[in-house]
C-alpha positions as CSV (number, residue, x, y, z in Angstrom):
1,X,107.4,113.8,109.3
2,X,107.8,113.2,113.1
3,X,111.3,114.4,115.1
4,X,110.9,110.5,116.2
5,X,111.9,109.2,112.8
6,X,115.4,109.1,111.8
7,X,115.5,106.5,109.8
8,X,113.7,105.1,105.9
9,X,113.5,102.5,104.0
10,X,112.5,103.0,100.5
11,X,111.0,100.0,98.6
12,X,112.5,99.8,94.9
13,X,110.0,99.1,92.5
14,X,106.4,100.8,92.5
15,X,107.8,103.8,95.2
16,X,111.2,104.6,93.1
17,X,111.1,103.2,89.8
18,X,107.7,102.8,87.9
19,X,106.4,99.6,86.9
20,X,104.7,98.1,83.5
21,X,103.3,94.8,83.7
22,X,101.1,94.8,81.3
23,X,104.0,96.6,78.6
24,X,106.6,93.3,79.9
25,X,104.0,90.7,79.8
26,X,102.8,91.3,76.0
27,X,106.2,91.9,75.0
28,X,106.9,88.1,76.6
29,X,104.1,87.2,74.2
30,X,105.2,87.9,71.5
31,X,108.5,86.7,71.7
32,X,106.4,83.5,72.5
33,X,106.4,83.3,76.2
34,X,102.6,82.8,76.3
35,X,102.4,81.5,80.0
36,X,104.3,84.7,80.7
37,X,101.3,86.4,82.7
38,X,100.8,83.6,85.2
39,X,104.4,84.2,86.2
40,X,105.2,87.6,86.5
41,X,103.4,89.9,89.3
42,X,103.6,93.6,90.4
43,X,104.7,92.1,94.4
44,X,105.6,89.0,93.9
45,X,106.9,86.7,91.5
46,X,107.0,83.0,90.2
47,X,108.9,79.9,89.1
48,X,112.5,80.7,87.5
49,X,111.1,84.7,88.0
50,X,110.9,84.1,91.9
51,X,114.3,81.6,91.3
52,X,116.4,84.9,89.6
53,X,114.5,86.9,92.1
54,X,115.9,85.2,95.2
55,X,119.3,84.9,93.7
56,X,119.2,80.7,92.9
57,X,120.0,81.0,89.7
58,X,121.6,83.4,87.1
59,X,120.2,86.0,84.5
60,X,122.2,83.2,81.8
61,X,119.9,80.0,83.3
62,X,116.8,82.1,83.6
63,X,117.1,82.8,79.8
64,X,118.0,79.1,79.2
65,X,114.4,78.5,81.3
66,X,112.4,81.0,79.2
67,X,113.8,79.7,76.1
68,X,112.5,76.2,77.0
69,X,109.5,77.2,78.5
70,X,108.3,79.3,75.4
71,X,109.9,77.2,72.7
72,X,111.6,79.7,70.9
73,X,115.4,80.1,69.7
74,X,116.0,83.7,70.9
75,X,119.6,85.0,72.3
76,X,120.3,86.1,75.7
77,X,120.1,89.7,75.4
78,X,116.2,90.0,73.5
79,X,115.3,88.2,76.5
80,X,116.9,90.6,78.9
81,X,114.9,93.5,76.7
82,X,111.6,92.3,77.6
83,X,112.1,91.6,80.8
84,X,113.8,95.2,81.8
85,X,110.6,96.4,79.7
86,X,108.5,96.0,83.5
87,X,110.4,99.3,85.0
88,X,110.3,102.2,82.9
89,X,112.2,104.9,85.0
90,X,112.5,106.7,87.7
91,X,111.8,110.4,87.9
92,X,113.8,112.8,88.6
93,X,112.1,114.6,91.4
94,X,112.2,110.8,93.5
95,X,115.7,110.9,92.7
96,X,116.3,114.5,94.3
97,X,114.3,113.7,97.3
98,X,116.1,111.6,98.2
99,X,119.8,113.2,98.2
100,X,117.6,116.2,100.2
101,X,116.1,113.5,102.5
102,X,119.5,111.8,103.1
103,X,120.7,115.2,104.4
104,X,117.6,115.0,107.2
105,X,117.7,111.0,107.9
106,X,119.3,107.7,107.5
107,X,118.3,106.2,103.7
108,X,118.2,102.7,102.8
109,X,116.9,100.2,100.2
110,X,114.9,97.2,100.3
111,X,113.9,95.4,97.3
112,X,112.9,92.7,96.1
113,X,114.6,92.6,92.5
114,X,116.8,90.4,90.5
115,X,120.4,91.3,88.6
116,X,118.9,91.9,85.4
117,X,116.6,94.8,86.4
118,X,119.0,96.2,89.3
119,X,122.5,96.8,86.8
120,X,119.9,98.1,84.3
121,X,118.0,100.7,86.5
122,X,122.0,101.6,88.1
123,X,123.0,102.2,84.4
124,X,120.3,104.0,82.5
125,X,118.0,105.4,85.7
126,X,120.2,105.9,88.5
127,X,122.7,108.5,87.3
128,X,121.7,112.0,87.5
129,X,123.4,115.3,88.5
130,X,126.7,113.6,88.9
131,X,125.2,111.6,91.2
132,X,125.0,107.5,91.1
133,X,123.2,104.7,92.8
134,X,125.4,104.8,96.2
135,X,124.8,108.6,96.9
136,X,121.2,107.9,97.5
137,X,121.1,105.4,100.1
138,X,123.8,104.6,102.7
139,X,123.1,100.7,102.9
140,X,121.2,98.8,100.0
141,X,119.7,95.0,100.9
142,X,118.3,93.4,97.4
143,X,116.7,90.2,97.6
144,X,118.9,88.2,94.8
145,X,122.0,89.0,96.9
146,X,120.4,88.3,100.5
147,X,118.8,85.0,99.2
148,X,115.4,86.4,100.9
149,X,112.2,87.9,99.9
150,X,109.7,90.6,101.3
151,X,107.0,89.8,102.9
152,X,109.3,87.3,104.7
153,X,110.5,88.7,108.1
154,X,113.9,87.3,107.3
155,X,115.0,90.2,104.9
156,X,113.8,92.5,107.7
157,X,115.8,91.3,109.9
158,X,118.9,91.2,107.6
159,X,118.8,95.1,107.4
160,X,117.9,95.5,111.2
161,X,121.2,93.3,111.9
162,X,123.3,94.7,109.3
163,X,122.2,98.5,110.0
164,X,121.9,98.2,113.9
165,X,118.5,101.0,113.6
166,X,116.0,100.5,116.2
167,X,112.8,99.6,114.9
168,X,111.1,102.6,116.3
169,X,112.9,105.7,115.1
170,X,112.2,103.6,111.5
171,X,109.9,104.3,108.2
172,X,109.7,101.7,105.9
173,X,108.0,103.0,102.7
174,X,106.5,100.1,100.2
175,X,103.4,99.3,97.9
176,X,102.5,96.5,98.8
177,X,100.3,95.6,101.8
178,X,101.6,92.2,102.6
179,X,105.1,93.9,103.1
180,X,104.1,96.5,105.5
181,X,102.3,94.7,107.4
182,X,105.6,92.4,107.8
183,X,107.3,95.9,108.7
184,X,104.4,97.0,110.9
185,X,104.4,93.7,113.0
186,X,108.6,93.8,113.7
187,X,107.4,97.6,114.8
188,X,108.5,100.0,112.2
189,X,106.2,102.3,111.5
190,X,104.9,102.1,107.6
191,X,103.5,103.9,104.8
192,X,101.7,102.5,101.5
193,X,101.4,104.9,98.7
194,X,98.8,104.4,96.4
195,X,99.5,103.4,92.7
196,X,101.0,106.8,91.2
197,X,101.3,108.3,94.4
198,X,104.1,111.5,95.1
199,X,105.0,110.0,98.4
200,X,107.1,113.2,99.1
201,X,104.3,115.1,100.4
202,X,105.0,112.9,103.6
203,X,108.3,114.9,104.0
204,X,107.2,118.1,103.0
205,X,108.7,119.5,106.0
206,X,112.4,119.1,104.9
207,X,111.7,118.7,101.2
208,X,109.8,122.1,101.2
209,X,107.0,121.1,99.0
């Protein structure tokens, strides 16, 4: 990685935490969400999943909303099931790069997640070695508490504002096309690893890989 870099940005899900759309949306089936696929998306989501994404309306009203919209009678918490069923973990060698890499650079978060999945991944994926989900990254932006969504250049700018890193000492490092070429157009350099990708080659000078 380039001296000029002293700054990332790690997207949350598909770089850090894997996903399982397909695992989430037949488990929405069968609890008798059937419209669940046309909602639900790897980037970007839809209806009350964009609505809990973006932070208008709580994890309690989004189960209300699935309720109506599949017609079933199913408590709170079997909803909350399925839909923590799209991540499935992170693995422990992302989660050691990045205490190395915070050693070596500034390390932030920017995602575009809801409550549900975020105080699920802090409780069961986060913790390791002692360490928790604020020894990794010294700022974290998440769309449902900044009321903004990737690709939109107002998140961007959120974390510029808030952080005060210049745009060109900065890597932002997400999945998904549409939001680095947000990133790329404010002039932060990007990367997009591929589906399954072990984006830590990119820093194998300071993680010795």
């Amino acid at each position: 990685m380039s001296g000029a870099i002293r700054n990332i940005i790690f997207d949350f899900g598909g770089v850090l935490v894997e996903l399982d759309k397909a695992r989430c949306i037949a488990d929405f089936v069968h609890l008798g969400f059937h419209q669940a696929a046309s909602w639900i998306d790897a980037y970007s989501q839809q209806g009350i999943f964009k609505e809990l994404e973006l932070g208008l309306i709580e994890p309690e009203v989004f189960c209300k909303e699935v309720r109506l919209l599949a017609g079933v009678n199913v408590p709170d918490a079997d909803i909350w099931t399925v839909w923590n069923r799209l991540i499935t973990g992170i693995p422990t060698i992302r989660l050691e790069a990045l205490i190395e890499l915070r050693k070596h650079y500034r390390v932030f978060l920017l995602s575009n997640t809801n409550k549900i999945h975020w105080e699920y991944a802090c409780q069961h994926y986060f913790p390791h070695a002692g360490y928790n989900v604020c020894d990794y990254f010294e700022q974290i932006f998440l769309s449902y508490e900044l009321h903004e969504v990737k690709p939109g250049r107002e998140i961007f700018h959120c974390v510029l504002n808030q952080t005060g890193i210049k745009v060109e000492e900065t890597l932002f490092i997400d999945d998904s096309a549409q939001n680095c070429e947000t990133a790329h157009g404010l002039g932060l350099h990007t990367y997009q690893p591929k589906m399954g990708e072990d984006w830590r080659k990119i820093f194998s000078d300071v993680l010795k890989l």
